[in-house]
C-alpha positions as CSV (number, residue, x, y, z in Angstrom):
1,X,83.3,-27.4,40.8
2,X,82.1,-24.5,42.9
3,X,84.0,-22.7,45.1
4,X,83.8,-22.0,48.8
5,X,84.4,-19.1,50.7
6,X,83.1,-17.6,54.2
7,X,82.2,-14.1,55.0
8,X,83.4,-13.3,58.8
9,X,84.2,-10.3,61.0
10,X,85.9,-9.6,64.1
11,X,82.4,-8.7,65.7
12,X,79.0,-7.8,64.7
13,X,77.8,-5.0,63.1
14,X,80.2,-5.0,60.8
15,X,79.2,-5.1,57.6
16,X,79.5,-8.9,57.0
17,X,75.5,-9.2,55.6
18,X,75.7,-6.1,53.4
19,X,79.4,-7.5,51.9
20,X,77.6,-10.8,51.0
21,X,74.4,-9.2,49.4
22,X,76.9,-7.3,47.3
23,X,79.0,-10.2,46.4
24,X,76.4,-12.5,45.5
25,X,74.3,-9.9,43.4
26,X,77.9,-8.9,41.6
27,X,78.8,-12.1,41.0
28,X,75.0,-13.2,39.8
29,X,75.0,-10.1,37.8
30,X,78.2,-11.8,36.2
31,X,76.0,-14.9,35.4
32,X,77.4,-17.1,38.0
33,X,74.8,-19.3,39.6
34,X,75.6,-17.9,43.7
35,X,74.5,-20.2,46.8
36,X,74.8,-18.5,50.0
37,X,74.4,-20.1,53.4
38,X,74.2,-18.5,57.0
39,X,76.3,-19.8,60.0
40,X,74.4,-19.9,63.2
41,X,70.8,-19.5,64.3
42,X,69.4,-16.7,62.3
43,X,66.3,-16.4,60.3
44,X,66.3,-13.4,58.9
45,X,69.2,-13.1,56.8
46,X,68.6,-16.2,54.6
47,X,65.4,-14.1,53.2
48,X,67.5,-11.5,52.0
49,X,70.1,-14.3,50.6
50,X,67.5,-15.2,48.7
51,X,66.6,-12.0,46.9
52,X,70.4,-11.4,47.0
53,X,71.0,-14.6,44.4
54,X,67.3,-16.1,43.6
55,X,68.5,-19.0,45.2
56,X,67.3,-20.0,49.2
57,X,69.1,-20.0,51.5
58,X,69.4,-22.2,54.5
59,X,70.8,-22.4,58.5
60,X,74.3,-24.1,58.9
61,X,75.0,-24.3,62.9
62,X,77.6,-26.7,64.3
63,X,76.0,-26.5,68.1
64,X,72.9,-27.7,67.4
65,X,73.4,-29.7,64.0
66,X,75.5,-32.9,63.7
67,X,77.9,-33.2,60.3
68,X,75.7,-35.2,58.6
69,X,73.4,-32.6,58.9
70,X,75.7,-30.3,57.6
71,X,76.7,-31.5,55.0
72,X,72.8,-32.5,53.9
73,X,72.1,-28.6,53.7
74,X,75.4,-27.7,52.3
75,X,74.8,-30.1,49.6
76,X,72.4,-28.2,48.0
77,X,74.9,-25.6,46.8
78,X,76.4,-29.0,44.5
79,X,75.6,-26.8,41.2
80,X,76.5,-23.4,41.9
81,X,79.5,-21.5,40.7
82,X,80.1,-20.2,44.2
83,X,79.2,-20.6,47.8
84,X,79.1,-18.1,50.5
85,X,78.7,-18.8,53.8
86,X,77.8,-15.7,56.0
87,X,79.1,-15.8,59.4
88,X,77.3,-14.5,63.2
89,X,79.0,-12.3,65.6
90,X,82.9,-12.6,65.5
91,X,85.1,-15.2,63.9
92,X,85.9,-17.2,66.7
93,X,82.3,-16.6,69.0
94,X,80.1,-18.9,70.7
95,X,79.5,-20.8,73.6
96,X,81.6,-22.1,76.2
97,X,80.4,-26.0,76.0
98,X,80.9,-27.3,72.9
99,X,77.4,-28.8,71.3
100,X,76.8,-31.2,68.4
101,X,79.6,-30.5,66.6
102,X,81.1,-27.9,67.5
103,X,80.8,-24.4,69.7
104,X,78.1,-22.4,67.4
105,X,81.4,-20.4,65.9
106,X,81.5,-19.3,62.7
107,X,85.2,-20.7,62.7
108,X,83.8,-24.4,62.9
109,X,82.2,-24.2,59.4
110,X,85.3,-22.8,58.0
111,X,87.1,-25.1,59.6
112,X,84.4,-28.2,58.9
113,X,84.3,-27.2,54.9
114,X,87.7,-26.6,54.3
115,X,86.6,-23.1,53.2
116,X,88.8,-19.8,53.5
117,X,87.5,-16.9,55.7
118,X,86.9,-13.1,53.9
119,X,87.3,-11.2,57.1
120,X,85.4,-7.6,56.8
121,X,87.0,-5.4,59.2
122,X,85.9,-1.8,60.2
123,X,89.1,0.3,60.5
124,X,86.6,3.1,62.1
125,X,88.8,4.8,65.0
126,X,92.2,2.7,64.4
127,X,94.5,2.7,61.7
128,X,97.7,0.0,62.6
129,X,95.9,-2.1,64.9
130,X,93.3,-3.2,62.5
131,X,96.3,-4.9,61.3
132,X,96.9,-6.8,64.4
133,X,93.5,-7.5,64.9
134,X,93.7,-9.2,61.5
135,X,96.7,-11.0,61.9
136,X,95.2,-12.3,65.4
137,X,92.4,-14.0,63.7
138,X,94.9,-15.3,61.2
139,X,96.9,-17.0,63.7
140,X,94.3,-17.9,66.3
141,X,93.4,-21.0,65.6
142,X,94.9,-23.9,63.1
143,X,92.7,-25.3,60.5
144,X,91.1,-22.2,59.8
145,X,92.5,-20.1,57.0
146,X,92.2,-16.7,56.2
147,X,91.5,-15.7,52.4
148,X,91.9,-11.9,53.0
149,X,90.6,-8.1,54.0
150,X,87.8,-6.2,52.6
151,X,87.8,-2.7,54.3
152,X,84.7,-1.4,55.3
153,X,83.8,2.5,56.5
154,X,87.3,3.5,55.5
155,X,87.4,7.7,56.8
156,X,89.7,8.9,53.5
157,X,92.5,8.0,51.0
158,X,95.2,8.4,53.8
159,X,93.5,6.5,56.4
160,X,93.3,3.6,53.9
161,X,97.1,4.0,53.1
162,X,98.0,3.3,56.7
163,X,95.5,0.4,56.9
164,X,96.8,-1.1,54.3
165,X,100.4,-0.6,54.2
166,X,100.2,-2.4,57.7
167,X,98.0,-5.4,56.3
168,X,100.6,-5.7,53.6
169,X,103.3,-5.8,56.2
170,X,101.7,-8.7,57.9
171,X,100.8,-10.5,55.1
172,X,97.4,-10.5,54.4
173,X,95.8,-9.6,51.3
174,X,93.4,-6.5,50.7
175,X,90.8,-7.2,48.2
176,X,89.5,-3.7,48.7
177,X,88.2,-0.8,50.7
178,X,84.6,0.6,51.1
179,X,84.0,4.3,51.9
180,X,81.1,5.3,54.5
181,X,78.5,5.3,52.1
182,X,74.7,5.4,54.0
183,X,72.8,4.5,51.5
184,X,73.5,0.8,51.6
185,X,73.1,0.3,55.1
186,X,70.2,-2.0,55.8
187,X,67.4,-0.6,58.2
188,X,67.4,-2.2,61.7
189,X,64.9,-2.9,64.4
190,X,64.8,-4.1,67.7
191,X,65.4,-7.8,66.8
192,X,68.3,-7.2,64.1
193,X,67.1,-6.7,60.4
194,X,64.5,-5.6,59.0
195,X,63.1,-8.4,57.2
196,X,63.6,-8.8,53.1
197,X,59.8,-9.3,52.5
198,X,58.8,-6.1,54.5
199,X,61.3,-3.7,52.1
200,X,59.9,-2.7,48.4
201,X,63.2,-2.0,47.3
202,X,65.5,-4.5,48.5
203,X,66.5,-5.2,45.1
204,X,67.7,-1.5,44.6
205,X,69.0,-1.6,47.8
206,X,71.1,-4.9,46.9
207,X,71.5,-3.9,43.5
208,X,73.2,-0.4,44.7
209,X,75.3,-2.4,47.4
210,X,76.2,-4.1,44.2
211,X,77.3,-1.5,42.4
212,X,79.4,0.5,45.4
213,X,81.4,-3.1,46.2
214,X,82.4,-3.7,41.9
215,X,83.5,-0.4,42.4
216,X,86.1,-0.5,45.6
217,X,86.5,-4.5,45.5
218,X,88.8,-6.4,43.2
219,X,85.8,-9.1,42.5
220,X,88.2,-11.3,40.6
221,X,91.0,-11.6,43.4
222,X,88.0,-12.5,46.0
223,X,87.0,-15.1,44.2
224,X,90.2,-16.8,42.9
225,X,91.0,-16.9,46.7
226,X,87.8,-18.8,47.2
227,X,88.4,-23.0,47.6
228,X,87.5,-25.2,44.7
229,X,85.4,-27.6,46.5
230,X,83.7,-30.9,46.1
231,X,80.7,-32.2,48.4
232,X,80.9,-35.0,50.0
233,X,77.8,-37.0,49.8
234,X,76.0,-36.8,53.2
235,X,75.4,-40.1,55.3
236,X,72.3,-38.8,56.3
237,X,69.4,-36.4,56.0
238,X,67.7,-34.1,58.6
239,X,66.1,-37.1,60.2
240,X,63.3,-34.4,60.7
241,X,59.5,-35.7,61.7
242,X,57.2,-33.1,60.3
243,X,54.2,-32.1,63.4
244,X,51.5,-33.5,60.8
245,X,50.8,-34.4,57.3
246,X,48.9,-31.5,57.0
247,X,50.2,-28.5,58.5
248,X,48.4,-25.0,58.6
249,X,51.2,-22.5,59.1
250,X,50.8,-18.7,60.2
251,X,53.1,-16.8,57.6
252,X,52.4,-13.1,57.7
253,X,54.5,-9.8,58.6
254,X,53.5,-11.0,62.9
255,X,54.9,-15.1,62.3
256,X,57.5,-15.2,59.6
257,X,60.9,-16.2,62.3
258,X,61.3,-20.0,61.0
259,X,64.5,-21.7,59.9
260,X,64.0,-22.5,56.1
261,X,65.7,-25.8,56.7
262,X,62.5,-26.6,58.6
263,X,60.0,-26.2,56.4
264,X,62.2,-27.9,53.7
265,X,62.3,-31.2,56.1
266,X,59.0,-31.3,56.5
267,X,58.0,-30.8,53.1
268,X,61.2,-34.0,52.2
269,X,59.2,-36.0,54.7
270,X,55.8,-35.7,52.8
271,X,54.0,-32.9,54.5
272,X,51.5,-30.4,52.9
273,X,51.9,-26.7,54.1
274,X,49.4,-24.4,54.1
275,X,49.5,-21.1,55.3
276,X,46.8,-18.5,56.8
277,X,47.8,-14.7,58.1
278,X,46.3,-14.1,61.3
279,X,46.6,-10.4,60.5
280,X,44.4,-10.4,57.8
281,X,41.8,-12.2,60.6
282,X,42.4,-15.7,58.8
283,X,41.6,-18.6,60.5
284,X,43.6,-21.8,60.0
285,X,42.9,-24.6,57.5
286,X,40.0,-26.7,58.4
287,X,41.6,-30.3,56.9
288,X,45.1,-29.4,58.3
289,X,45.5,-31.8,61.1
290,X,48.0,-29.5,63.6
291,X,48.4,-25.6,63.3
292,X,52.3,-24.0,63.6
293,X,52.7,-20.2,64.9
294,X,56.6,-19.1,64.6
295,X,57.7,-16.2,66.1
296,X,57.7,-13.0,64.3
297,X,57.1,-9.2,65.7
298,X,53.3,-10.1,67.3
299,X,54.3,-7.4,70.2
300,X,53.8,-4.9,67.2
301,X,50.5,-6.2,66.2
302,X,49.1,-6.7,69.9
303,X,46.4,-4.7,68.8
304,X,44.9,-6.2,65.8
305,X,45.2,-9.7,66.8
306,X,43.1,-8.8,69.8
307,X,40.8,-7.4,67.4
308,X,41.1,-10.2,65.0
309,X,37.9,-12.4,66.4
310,X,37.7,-14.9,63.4
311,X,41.4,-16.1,63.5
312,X,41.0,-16.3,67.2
313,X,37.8,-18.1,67.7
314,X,39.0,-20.1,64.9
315,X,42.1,-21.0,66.6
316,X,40.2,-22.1,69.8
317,X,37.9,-24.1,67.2
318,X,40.5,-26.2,65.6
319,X,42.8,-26.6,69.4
320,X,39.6,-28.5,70.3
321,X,40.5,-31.6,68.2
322,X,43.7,-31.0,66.8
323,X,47.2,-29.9,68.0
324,X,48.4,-25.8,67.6
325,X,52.2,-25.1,68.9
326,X,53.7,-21.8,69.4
327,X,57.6,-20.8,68.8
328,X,58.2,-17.3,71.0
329,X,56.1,-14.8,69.1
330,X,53.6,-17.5,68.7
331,X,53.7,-19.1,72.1
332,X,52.7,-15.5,73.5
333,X,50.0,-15.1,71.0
334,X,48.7,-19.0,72.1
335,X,48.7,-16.9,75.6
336,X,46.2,-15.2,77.7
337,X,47.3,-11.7,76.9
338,X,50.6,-9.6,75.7
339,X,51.6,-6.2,77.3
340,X,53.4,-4.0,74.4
341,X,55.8,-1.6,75.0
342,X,53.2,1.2,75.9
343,X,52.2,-0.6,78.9
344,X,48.9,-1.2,76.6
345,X,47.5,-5.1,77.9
346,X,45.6,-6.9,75.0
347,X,44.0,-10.2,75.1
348,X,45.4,-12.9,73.1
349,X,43.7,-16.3,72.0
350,X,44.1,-17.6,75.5
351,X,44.9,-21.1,74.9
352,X,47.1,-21.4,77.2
353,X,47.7,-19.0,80.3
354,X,51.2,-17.7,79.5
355,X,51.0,-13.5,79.9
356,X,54.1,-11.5,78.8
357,X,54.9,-8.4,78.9
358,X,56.9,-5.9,76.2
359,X,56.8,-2.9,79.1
360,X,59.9,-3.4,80.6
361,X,62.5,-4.5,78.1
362,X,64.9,-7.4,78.7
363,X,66.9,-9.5,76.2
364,X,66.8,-13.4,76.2
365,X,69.4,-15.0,74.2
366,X,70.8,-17.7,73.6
367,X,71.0,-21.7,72.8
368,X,68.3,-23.5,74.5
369,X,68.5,-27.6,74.7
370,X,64.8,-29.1,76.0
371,X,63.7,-32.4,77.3
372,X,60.4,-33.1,76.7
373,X,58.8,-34.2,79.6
374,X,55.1,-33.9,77.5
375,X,54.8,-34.8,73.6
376,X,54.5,-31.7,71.5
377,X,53.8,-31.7,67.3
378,X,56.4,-34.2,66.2
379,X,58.1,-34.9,69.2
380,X,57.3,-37.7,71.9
381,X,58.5,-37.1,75.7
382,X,62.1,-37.7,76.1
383,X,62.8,-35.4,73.0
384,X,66.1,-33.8,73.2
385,X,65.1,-30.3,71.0
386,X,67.7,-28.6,70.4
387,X,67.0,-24.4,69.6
388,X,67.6,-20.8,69.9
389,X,65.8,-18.3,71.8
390,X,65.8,-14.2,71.0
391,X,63.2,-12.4,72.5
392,X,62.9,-9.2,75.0
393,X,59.5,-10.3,76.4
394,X,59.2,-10.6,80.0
395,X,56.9,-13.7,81.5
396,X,54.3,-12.2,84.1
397,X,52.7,-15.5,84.2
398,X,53.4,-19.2,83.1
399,X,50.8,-21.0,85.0
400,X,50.5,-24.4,82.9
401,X,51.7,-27.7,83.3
402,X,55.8,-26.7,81.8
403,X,56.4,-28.6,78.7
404,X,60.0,-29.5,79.3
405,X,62.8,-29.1,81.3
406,X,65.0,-26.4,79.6
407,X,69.2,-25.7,79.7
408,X,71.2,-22.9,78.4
409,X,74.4,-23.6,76.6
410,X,76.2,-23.7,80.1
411,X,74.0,-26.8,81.3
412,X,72.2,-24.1,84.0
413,X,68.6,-24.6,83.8
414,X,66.1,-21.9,82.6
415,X,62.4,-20.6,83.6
416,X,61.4,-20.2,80.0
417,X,60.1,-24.3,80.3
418,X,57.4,-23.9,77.5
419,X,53.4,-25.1,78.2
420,X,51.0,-27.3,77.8
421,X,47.4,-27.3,77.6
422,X,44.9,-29.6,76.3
423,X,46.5,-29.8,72.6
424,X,48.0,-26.4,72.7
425,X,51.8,-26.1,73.6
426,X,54.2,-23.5,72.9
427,X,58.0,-22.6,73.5
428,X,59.9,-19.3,73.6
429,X,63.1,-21.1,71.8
430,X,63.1,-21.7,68.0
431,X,63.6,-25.3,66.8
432,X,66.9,-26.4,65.0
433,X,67.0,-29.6,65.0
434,X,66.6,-32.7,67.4
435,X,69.5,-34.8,68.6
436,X,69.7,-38.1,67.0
């Protein structure tokens, strides 16, 4: 029977990715079969789940996903020893509305699962109050149970003393305690991590991480606090329609941001994927019948996918007949050009007439729920989508007919409405699922 357990913090930045690469390599190391799991929308960290455990790893998110769902993609972690799900942000963060089934929160899978929560807390300027800040997460809200501590960027021996002494006080178990140690720190960039596929050594660097956490974490106490747990067969599956039966996929280091759990639906459903790299100038497959961008880092590749004349002539070739949708990166790419951060203009494959800009920096963020008021790949108008948007792009021009009326988690409606043109359409947000 495995057993469940959730990696949280009391914010971001934290420590709570690096903690589960290191448990799940220790504990694979140990021959235990390790399933790991993210909570809310991100799609970078399941890539380095995966070369944590050599197991992939998929999206839980309780706004946009219903249980069923849920408990689908939790399913697949049936035969593993032990399941880690990795939390976003703080314990208790997301919106204000609540969504499908629940607020986004980290806290609702816990909660959902019936798994305990491994809080990682950074004691870094505090020695006491990291105590109460425990305790606080403890008590805040009933139904959601708190395993223990794990210590992270403790400043010497006497610092952890205090930290602990007052943990112990209050009640709450201290697995262990992690000294500033740089070398395990993963590389960051303007999006979050780096991702997995785009570092030689992750598997040193995991490995290391490894090593450093065996050494200052009592393994065994961590995971006899885990719960034993027992899936519940799910009612239902993703209930996802793949855009085609044949779908040629851009999958290079510019188009690489989309949820595994996608790909894994359409693939259930009976689609064929086949993927081309518009940065080694690759057009897409001739007998696919749509084309999918995903988002990615395109702003840092303006340059050669201006240059790149056979995947953008081939692009324009195959939008003659057949359907091509763009998610962010690739909605701006499907556009008529992309400012980068240099204030340098270059011309995209012009598909549709969205221009953006990288020159003036300015973070969008957040939940995104659209209603189609035009069919896109896999979607007929009326389509309640429900996504994620993350992107510091700024629109200078959106001139086509919008694709659908968009809201933020508050209900307040957005500009970013998406295009349409001919058979081309694109979005900034990042499909999760769609509401049954």
């Amino acid at each position: 029977m495995p057993a469940g357990l959730v990696i949280s913090a009391p914010a971001s930045g934290v420590g709570k990715t690096t903690l589960t690469l290191a448990l799940a390599r220790a504990w694979r190391n140990r021959g235990l079969n390790v399933q790991c799991f993210k909570s809310g929308p991100d799609y970078i960290d399941p890539a380095f789940h995966a070369a944590a455990t050599g197991r992939a790893s998929v999206n839980v998110d309780s706004w946009a996903m219903d249980r069923g769902t849920i408990a689908h993609l939790v399913g697949r972690g049936t035969d593993a020893d032990v399941v880690l799900a990795e939390g976003s942000m703080g314990l208790f963060d997301g919106v204000a509305a609540r969504g499908v089934s629940g607020t986004g929160a980290t806290a609702d899978i816990a909660e959902m699962l019936g798994w305990p929560v491994l809080l990682v807390i950074d004691p870094s300027g505090q020695a006491q109050t990291a105590a109460a800040i425990a305790a606080g997460l403890r008590d805040y809200r009933a139904g959601v149970r708190l395993a223990g501590v794990v210590l992270n960027r403790v400043a010497s021996p006497r610092h952890e003393d205090l930290v602990r002494r007052a943990l112990n006080d209050a009640g709450i178990a201290v697995f262990g305690a992690l000294p500033r140690h740089a070398e395990i720190s993963l590389p960051k960039r303007h999006l979050g991590l780096v991702q997995a596929e785009e570092q030689a050594e992750i598997g040193k660097l995991i490995d290391e991480a490894a090593r450093f956490v065996a050494e200052h974490v009592d393994l065994d106490a961590v995971l006899g606090s885990a719960a034993s747990w027992s899936p519940q067969p799910a009612a239902n599956g993703m209930n996802v329609t793949p855009p085609g039966q044949r779908i040629a996929l851009a999958r290079d280091a510019a188009f690489s941001f989309i949820y595994p759990h996608m790909l894994e639906a359409w693939r259930a459903a009976g689609a064929e994927i086949s993927t081309f790299s518009p940065l080694a100038d690759e057009a897409p497959d001739a007998s696919a019948d749509v084309c999918w961008l995903p988002g990615g880092y395109p702003e840092l590749h303006a340059g050669k996918i201006a240059a790149n004349a056979r995947f953008r002539s081939g692009l324009r070739a195959f939008a003659d007949t057949r359907p091509v949708h763009g998610e962010c990166g690739g909605y701006m790419v499907l556009g008529a050009a992309l400012t980068d951060a240099d204030g340098i203009r270059h011309e995209m494959t012009g598909l549709l007439g969205l221009e953006t800009s990288f020159a003036k920096r300015r973070m969008h963020l957040g939940y995104r729920l659209a209603a189609l008021g035009a069919p896109m790949p896999g979607h007929q108008v009326g389509a309640r989508l429900r996504g994620h948007e993350f992107h510091y792009s700024t629109i200078v021009a959106q001139p086509d007919t919008p694709l659908s009326v968009v809201h933020d988690a508050t209900g307040a409606v957005i500009a970013e409405t998406g295009s349409r043109r001919g058979l081309a359409t694109g979005t900034f947000f990042h499909l999760i699922a769609e509401d049954r």
